[in-house]
N, C-alpha and C positions, 0 to 999 in steps of 0.2 A: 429596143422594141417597147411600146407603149402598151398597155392592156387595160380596160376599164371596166369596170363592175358597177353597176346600180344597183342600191339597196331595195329592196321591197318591202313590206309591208308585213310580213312573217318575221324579219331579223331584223326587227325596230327595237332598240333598246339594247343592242346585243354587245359586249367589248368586241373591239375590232382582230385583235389576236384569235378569238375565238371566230368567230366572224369567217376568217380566214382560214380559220385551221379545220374546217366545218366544209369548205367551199373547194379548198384540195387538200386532198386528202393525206398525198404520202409526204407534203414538206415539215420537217421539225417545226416545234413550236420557239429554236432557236437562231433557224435562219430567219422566222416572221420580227423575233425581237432585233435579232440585228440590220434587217431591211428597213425598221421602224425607223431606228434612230440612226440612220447612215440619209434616213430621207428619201428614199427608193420606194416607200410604200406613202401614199397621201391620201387624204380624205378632204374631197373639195378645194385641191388644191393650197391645200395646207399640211407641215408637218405637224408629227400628233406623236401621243405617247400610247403606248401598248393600250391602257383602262382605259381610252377615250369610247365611249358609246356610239353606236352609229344610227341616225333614223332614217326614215320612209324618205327614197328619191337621193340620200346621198350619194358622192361619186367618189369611188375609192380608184387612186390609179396607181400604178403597178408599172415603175420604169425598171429593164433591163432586169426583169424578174423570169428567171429561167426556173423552168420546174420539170429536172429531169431525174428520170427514178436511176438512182445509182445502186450499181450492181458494187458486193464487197467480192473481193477477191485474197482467200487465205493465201500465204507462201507457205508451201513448203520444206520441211528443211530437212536434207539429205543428208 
């Protein structure tokens, strides 16, 4: 699954980690590092490193990027 984000004109100058962590809300800020550099997260179709900035009109895409809120589940112990 593909997903793409246009930057606008409010989060021009913004790091893209932030960017992202700003836009949803409940994913770590260490599944974004590890999506960065596995290359799953792009900006204009390029990889990028976490500090990259992003301006006005850019196109961040987001392959095979699942964002589901996981439930913890204690055991237990009898």
């Amino acid at each position: 699954m593909k997903k793409s984000i246009n930057v606008d004109n409010t989060f021009s100058g913004m790091r893209i980690d932030r960017f992202l962590r700003r836009h949803f809300d409940s994913i770590p800020q260490s599944l974004i590092e590890r999506n960065l550099r596995n290359g799953k997260i792009k900006l204009n179709n390029r990889k990028i490193k976490s500090s990259t900035k992003v301006k006005n009109n850019d196109l961040i895409e987001l392959f095979n990027f699942d964002i589901k809120k996981s439930v913890i589940v204690k055991k237990r112990k009898v």
